[in-house]
N, C-alpha and C positions, 0 to 999 in steps of 0.2 A: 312688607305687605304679606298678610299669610296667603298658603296655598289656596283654600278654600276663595279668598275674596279672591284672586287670578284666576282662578275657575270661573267666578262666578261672570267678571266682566269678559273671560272666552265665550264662556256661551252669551251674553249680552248681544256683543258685539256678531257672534254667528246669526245670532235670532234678525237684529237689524239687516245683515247680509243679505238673508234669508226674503225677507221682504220685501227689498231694495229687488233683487232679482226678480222678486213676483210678480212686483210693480212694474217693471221695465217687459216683462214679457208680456204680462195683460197689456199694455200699451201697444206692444209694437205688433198683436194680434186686431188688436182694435183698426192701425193703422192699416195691417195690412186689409181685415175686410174692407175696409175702406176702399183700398188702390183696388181692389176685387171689384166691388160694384160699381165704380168710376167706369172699369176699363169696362166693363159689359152693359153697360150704360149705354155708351159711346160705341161701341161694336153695334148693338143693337140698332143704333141709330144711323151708321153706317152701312149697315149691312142691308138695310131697308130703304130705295131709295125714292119712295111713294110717300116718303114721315113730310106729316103734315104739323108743323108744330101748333099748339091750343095758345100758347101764350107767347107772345112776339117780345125780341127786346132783352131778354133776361130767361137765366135757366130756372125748371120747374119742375119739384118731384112729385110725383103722381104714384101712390100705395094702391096695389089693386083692394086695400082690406086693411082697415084700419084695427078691426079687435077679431081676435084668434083665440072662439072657445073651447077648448080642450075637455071640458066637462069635467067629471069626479075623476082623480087618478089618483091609485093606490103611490105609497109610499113606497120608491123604489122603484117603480113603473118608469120607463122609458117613453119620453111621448116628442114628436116632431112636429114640426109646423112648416109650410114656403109661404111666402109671399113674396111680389115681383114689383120693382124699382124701377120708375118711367122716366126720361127726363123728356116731359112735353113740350121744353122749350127748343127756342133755337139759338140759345148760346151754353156753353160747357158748362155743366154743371163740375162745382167744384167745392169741396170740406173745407170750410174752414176750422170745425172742431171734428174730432172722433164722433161719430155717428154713435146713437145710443140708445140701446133698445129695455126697457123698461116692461118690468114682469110685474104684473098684480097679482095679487091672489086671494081669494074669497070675495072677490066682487058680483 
């Protein structure tokens, strides 16, 4: 095998590395928002002992704001957004997937 091909499958095999680690870190950020808004979920609801739950029987998330318009932003412009996560029920709300938040643009 000449030099060059062994270069070429080093750097192959770095590139795939490379994105195997990306993958596994966008994941495990993903999960941890997740364990984030669970636990303050569940604080919230604890912490309040007036919570009237809207929906009996089963857990229920409640978005104070379903679309977040930011208007024209320059390229390069830094822009932020909150919005707050209710759980109206009265049983744990719980992930079964990675929560996933979905950006449109030009709409």
């Amino acid at each position: 095998m000449s030099k060059n091909a062994r270069n070429a499958r080093r750097a192959d095999r770095s590139k795939r590395q490379g994105w195997l680690i990306a993958g596994l870190l966008i994941a495990g950020g993903l999960l941890l928002i997740g364990a984030v808004l669970f636990s303050s979920l569940q604080s919230d609801r604890n912490s309040n002992p007036d919570f009237m739950p809207e929906v009996s029987g089963q857990p229920s998330l409640e978005v104070d704001r379903e679309v977040i318009d930011l208007g024209d932003v320059k390229l390069g412009q830094t822009v932020s957004a909150t919005f707050t996560l209710t759980n109206v029920g009265d049983r744990p709300l719980r992930f079964s997937q990675a929560p996933v938040v979905q950006v449109a643009a030009g709409c």
